[in-house]
C-alpha positions as CSV (number, residue, x, y, z in Angstrom):
1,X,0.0,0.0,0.0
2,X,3.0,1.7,0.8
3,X,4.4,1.8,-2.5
4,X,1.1,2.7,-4.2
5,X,1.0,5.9,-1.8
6,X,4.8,6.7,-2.9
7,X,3.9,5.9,-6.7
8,X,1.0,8.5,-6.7
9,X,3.0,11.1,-5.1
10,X,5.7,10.7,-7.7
11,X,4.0,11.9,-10.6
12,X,0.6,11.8,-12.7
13,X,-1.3,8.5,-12.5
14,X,-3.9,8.2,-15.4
15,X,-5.7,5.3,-14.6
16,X,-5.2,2.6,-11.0
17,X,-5.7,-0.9,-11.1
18,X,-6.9,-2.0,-7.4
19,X,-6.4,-5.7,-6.1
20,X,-8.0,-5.8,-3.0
21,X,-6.0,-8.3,-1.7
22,X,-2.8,-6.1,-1.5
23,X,0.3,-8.1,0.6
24,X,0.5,-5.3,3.2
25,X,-3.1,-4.4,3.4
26,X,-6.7,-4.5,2.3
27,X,-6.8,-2.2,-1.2
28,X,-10.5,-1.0,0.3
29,X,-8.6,1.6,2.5
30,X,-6.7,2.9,-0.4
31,X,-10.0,3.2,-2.6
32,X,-10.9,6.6,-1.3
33,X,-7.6,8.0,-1.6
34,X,-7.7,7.4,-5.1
35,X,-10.7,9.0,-5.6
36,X,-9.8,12.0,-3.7
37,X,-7.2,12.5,-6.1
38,X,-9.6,12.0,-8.8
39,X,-8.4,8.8,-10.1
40,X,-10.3,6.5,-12.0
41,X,-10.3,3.1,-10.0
42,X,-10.7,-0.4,-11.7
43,X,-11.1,-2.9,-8.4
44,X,-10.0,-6.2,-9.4
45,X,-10.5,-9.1,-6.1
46,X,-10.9,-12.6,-6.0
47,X,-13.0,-12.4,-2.8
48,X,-16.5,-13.4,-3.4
49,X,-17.8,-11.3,0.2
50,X,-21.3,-10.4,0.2
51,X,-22.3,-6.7,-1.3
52,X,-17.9,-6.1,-2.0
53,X,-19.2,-5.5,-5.6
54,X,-22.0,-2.9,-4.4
55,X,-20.0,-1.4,-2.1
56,X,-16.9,-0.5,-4.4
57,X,-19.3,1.0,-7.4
58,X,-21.3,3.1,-5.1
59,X,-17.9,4.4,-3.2
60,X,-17.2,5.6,-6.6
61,X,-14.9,2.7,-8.2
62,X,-15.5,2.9,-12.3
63,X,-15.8,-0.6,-12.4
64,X,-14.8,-4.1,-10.3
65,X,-13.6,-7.2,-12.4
66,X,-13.6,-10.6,-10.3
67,X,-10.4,-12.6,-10.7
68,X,-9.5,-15.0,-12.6
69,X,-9.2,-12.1,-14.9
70,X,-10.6,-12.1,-18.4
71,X,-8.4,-10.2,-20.8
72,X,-11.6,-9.0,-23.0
73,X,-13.4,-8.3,-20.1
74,X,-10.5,-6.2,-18.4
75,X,-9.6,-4.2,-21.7
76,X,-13.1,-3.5,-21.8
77,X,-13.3,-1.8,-18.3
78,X,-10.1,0.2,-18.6
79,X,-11.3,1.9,-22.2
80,X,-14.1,2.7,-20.3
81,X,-12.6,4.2,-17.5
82,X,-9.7,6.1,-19.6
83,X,-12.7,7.2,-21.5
84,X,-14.8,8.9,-18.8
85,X,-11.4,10.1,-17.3
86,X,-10.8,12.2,-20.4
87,X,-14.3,13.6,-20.9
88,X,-14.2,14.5,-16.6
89,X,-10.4,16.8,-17.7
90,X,-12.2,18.0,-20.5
91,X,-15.9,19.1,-18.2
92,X,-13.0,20.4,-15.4
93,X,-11.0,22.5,-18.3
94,X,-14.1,23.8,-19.8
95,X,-16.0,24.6,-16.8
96,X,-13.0,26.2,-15.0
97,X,-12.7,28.8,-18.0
98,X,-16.4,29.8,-18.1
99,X,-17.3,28.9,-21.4
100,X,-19.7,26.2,-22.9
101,X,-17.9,23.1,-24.3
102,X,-18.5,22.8,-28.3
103,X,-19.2,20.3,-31.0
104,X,-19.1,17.0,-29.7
105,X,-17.9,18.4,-26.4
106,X,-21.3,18.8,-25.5
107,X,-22.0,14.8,-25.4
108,X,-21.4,14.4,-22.0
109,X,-20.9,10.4,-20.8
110,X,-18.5,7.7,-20.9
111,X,-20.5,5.0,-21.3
112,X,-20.3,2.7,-24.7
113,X,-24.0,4.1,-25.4
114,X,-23.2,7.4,-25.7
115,X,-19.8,6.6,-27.5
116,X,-21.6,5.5,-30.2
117,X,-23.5,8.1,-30.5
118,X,-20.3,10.5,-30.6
119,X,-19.0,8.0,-33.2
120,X,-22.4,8.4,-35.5
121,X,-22.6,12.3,-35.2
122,X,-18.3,12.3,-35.9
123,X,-18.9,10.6,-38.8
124,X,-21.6,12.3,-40.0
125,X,-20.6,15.7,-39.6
126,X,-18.4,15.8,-42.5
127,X,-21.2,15.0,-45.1
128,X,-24.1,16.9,-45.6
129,X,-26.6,13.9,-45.1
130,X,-30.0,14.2,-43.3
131,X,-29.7,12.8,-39.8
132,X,-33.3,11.8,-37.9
133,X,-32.7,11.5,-33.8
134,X,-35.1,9.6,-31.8
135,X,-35.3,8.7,-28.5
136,X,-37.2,9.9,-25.2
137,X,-38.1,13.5,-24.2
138,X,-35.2,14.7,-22.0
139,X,-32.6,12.2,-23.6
140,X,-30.6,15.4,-25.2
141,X,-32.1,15.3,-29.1
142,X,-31.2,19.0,-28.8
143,X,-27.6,18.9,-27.6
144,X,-26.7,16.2,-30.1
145,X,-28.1,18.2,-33.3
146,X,-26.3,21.3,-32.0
147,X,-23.2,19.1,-31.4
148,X,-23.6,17.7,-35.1
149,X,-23.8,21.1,-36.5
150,X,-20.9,22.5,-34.7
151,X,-18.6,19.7,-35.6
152,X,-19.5,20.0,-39.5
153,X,-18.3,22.7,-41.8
154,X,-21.5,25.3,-41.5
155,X,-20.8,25.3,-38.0
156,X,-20.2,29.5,-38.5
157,X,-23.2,29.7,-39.7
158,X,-27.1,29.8,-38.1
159,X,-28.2,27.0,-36.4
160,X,-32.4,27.5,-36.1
161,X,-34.3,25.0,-33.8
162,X,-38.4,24.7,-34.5
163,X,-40.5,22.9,-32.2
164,X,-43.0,21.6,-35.0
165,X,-45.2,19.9,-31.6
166,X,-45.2,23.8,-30.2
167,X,-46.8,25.9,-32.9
168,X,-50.2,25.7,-34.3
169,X,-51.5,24.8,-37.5
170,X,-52.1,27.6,-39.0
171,X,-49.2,29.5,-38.3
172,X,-46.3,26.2,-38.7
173,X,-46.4,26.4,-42.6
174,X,-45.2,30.2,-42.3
175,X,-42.7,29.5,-39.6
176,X,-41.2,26.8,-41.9
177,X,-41.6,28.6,-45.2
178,X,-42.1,32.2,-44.3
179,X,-44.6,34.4,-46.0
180,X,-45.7,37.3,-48.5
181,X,-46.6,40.8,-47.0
182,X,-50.5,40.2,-47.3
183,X,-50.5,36.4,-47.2
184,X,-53.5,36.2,-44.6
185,X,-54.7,38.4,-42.1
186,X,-52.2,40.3,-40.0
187,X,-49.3,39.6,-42.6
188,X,-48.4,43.1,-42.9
189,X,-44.8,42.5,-44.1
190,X,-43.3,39.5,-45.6
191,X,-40.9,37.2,-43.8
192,X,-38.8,34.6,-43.6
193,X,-39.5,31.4,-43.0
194,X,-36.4,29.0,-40.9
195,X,-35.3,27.4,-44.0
196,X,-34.3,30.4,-45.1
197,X,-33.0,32.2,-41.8
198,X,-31.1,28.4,-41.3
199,X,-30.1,28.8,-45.1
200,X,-26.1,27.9,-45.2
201,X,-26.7,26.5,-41.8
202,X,-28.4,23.7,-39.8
203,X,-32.4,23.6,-39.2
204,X,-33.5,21.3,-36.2
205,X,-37.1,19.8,-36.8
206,X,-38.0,19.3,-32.9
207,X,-40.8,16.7,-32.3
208,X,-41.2,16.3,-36.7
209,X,-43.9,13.6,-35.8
210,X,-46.3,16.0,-34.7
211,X,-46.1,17.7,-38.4
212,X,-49.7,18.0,-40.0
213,X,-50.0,15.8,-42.7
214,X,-50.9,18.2,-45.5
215,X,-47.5,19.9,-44.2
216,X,-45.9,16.6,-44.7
217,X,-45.8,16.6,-48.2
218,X,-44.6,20.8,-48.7
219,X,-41.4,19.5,-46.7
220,X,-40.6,17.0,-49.0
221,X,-40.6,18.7,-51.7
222,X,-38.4,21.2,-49.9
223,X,-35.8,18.8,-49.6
224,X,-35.7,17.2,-53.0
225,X,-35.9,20.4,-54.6
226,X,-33.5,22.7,-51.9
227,X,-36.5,25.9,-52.0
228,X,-38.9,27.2,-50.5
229,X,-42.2,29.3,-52.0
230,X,-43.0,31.2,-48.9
231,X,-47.4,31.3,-48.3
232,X,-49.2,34.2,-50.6
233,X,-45.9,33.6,-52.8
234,X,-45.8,32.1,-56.1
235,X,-41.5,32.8,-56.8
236,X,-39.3,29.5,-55.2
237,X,-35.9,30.8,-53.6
238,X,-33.4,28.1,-53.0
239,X,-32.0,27.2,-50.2
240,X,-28.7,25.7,-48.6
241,X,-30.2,24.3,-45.9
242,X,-29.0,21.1,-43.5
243,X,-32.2,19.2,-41.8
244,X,-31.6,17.6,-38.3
245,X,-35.0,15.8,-37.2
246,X,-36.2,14.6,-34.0
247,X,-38.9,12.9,-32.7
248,X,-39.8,10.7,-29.6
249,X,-42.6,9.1,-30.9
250,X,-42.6,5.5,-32.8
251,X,-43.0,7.3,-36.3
252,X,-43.2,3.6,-37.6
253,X,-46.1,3.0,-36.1
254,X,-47.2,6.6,-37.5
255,X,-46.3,5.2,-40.9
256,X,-48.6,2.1,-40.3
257,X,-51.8,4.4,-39.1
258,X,-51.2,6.6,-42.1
259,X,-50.2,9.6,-39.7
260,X,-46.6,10.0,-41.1
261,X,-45.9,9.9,-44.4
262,X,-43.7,7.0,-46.0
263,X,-42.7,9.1,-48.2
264,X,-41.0,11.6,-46.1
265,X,-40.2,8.9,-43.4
266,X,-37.7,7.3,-45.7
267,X,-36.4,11.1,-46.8
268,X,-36.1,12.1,-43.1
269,X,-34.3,8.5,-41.8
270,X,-31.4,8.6,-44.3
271,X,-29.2,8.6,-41.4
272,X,-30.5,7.2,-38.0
273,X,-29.0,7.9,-34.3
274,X,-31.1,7.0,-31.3
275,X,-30.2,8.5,-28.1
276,X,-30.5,6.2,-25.1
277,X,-32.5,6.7,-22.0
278,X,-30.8,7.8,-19.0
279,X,-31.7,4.2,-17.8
280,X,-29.0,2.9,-20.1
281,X,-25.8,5.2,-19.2
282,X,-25.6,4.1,-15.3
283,X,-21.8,5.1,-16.2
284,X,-22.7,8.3,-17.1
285,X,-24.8,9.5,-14.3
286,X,-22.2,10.7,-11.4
287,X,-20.5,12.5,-14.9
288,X,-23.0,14.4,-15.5
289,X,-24.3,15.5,-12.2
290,X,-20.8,17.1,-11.5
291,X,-21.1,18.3,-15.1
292,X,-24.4,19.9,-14.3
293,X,-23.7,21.7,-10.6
294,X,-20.1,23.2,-12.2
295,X,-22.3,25.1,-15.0
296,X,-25.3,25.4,-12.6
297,X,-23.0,26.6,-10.0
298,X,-21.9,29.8,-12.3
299,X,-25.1,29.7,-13.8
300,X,-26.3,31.2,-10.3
301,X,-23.1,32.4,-8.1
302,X,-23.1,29.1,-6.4
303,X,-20.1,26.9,-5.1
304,X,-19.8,23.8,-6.9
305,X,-21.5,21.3,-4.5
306,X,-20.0,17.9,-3.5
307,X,-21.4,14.7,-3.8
308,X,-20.9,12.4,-0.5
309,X,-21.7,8.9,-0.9
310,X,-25.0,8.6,-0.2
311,X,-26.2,11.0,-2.6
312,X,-23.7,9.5,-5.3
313,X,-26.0,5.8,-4.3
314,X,-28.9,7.9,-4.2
315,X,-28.1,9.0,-8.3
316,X,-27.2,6.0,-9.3
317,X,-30.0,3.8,-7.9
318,X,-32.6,6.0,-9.4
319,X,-34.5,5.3,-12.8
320,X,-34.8,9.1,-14.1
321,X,-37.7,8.3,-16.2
322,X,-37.7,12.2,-17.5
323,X,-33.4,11.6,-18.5
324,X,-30.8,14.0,-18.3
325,X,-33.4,16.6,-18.1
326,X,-34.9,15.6,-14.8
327,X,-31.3,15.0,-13.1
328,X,-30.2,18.9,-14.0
329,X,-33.7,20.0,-13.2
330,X,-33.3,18.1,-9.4
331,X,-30.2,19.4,-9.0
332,X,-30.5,23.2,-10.2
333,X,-33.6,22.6,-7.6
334,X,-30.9,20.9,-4.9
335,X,-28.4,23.7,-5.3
336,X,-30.9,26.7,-4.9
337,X,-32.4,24.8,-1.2
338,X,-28.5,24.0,-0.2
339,X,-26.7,26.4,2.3
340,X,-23.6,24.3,2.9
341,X,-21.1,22.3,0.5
342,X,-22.6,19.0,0.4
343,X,-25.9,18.3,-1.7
344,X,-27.6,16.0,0.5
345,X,-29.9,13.3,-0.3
346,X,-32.8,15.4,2.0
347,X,-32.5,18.2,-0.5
348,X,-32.2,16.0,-3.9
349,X,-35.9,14.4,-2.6
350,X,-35.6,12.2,-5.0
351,X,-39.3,10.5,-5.9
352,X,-39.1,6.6,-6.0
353,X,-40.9,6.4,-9.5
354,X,-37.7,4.2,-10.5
355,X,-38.7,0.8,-11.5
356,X,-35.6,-0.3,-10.7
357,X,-36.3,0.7,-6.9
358,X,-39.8,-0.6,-7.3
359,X,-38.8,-3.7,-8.4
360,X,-35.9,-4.3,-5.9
361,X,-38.2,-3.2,-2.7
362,X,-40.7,-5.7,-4.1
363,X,-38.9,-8.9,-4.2
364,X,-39.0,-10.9,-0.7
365,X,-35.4,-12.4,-0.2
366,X,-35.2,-15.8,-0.3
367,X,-38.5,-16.3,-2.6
368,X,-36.4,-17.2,-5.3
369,X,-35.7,-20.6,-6.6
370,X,-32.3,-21.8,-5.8
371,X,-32.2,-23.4,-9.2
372,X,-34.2,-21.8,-11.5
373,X,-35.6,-24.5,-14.0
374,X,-34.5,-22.5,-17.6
375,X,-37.0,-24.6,-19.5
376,X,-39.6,-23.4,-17.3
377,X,-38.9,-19.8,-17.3
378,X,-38.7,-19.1,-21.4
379,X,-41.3,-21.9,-22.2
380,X,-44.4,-19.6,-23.2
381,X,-47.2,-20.2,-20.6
382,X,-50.4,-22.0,-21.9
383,X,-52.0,-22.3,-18.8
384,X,-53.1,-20.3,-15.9
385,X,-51.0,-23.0,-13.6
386,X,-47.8,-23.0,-16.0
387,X,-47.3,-19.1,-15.0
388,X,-43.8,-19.3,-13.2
389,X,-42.5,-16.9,-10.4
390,X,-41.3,-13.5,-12.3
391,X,-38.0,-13.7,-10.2
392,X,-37.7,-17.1,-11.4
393,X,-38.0,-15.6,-15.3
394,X,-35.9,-12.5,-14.1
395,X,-33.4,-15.0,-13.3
396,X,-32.9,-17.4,-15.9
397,X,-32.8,-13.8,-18.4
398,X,-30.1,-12.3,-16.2
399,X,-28.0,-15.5,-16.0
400,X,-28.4,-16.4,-19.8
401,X,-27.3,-12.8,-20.7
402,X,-24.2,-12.9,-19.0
403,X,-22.9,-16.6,-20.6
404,X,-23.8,-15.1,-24.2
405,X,-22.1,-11.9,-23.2
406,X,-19.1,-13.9,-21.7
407,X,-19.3,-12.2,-17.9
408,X,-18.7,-8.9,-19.5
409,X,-21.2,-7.1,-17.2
410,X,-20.8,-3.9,-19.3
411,X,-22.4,-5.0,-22.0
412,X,-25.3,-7.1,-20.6
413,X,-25.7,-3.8,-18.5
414,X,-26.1,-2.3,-22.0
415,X,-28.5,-5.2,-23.8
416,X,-30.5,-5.6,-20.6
417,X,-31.1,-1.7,-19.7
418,X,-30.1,-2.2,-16.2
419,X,-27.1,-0.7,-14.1
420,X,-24.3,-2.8,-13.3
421,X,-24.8,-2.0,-9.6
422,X,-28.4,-3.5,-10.5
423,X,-26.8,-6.4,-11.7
424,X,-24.1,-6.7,-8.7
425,X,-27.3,-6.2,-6.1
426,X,-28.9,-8.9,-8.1
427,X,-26.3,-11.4,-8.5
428,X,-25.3,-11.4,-4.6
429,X,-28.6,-12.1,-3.9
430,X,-28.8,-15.2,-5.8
431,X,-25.7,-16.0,-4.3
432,X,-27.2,-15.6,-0.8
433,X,-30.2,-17.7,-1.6
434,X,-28.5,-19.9,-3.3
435,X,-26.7,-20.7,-0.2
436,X,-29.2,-20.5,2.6
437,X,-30.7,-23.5,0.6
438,X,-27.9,-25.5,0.7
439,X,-27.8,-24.3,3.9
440,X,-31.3,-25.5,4.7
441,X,-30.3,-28.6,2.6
442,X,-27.5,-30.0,4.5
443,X,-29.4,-29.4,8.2
């Protein structure tokens, strides 16, 4: 422990591998050392101790690998880890200078979700293709178009954003287009319509599934033909205009009711990038919260708050079904009620909407069974008395994801939805029950 001290004194450290089982000590005491100095910790142990896993994530350790060590498996977690270290210096570096990061800068997280997404909107940027974000309300649709457009070449010039779910009907056709002086009542001057004020630039289509279908058509034209004929016009200007769409809605569904048209769908979807639910970037959520209270923090005067462990646990064992959006809106709300330096779990108030917390608070230990017949659990039930346990099914998916995923808990974290401390909470549980019937068993 000794020499780990001296070795972290000496010089810069980018990235700590932590056996717990160190020859002159237990690596757990050096653990918050290393995060004090604000390096990323890997824990590597062969001890199998009840909630070690648990306990290491929610003190703040990127990830913990059991021994024997798997070399995929342990490549994996240090990518990850040197990953999330760089995007932290480059929140620190940008924060501490008091300006807003840029491009895809703004694409805060670490986790392999969101570096896919950098890696679509990187490679994207250069061309000139249309690019159609989906996901959830609060995900960041926003922040990635503008992230897109600043990493391409009109980046110097306008980016417009149009919420086409926020104006009405009979207005949306001139806010797109723009219109004559005369047009309809109250027109009293002609205007411009985005396309044109986004003209060399980017236009962000907010919430495109909530376009009127008569509009629907008009749009495609404008983008197979690059111009515009603004309303009470009959004279088409062209345009140089780059379309970003976004939409949370299931626009193929749309396209099977006839509300979206197929047309348009397939002009709009050249270039597909979903943005994943909070649920699915675990690794990203103690990144952003600190991401959040340093701009928050100038944002309103404040000092940067600090995050003691129970309000880290508290973070990371909530669902946030409203995404990145609900997390900066509970803490801009958490910093305004705070007087001291620590934001507390009190004054986070956190709801328990999290299904996640409803489904860990409804489970009775011990209800399980120790082995979970697999046949059982996927056969499809035909009968009101072949209905097996939903921890038994819960189970039988978890295990089966981690052999095809070969242990790597990362990436059944990612195919599954779930958190890896989820999955640490769940898996030392089925150890524990696993062994109280043995237990029970033997006696």
């Amino acid at each position: 422990m000794e020499q780990a001290r001296r070795a972290l004194d000496a010089g810069s450290v980018e990235l700590v591998l932590l056996d717990l089982g160190l020859p002159d000590g237990d690596g757990r005491e050096l653990l918050p050392e290393m995060l004090d100095r604000g390096v990323p910790t890997v824990v590597l142990t062969a001890a199998d101790a009840p909630g070690l896993a648990e306990a290491c994530l929610e003190s703040g350790a990127v990830d913990f690998v059991p021994k024997p060590l798997e070399p995929i498996r342990l490549l994996a977690s240090v990518r990850g880890a040197l990953r999330q270290a760089e995007l932290e210096r480059t929140v620190s570096e940008v924060t501490s200078a008091g300006r807003q990061p840029r491009g895809l800068g703004r694409l805060v997280g670490a986790s392999p979700a969101m570096a896919r997404v950098s890696d679509l909107l990187r490679r994207a940027a250069g061309t000139q293709i249309t690019v159609l974000i989906t996901g959830d309300s609060g995900t960041g649709k926003e922040v990635a178009a503008r992230a897109l457009h600043e990493e391409s070449d009109r980046a110097d010039e306008p980016f417009v954003a149009l919420n086409c779910g926020a104006i009405p009907e009979t207005l949306i056709e001139s806010e797109l287009f723009g219109h004559e002086k005369g047009a309809f009542t109250g027109a009293q001057s002609e205007r411009p319509g985005c396309f044109e004020a986004a003209s060399g630039g980017t236009l962000f289509l907010d919430e495109i599934g909530e376009l009127p279908r008569d509009l629907q058509v008009k749009l495609l034209r404008v983008l197979q033909e690059r111009e515009v004929v603004r309303v009470g016009g009959n004279r088409p200007r062209p345009v140089d205009t780059r379309v970003v769409a976004a939409t949370n809605r299931d626009l193929a569904g749309d396209l099977r009711s006839g509300a979206f048209r197929e047309d348009l769908y397939y002009r709009l979807a050249v270039y597909p990038v979903h943005m994943p639910p909070l649920q699915e970037r675990e690794d990203d959520v103690l990144l952003l919260a600190r991401t959040f209270l340093h701009q928050l923090g100038q944002r309103h005067g404040r000092r940067v708050l600090r995050l003691p462990d129970a309000t880290r646990q508290a973070l990371l064992q909530h669902a946030w079904p409203g995404n990145v959006r609900e997390l900066e809106n509970a803490l801009e709300r958490a910093l305004l009620l705070t007087d001291g330096e620590e934001l507390s779990v009190q004054t986070l108030a956190l709801r328990m909407s999290a299904p996640e917390a409803r489904s860990e608070s409804g489970i009775t230990r011990g209800t399980a069974p120790t082995s979970p017949d697999r046949a059982r659990a996927f056969e499809w039930p035909r009968e009101l008395e072949d209905l097996p346990p939903l921890e038994l099914v819960e189970r039988a998916w978890l295990e089966r994801a981690l052999e095809l995923c070969e242990g790597n808990v990362r990436e059944v974290s990612r195919r599954l939805g779930i958190g890896r401390a989820t999955i640490a909470r769940r898996l030392e549980r089925y150890r524990d029950e696993d062994e109280a019937g043995r237990r029970a068993g033997g006696a």
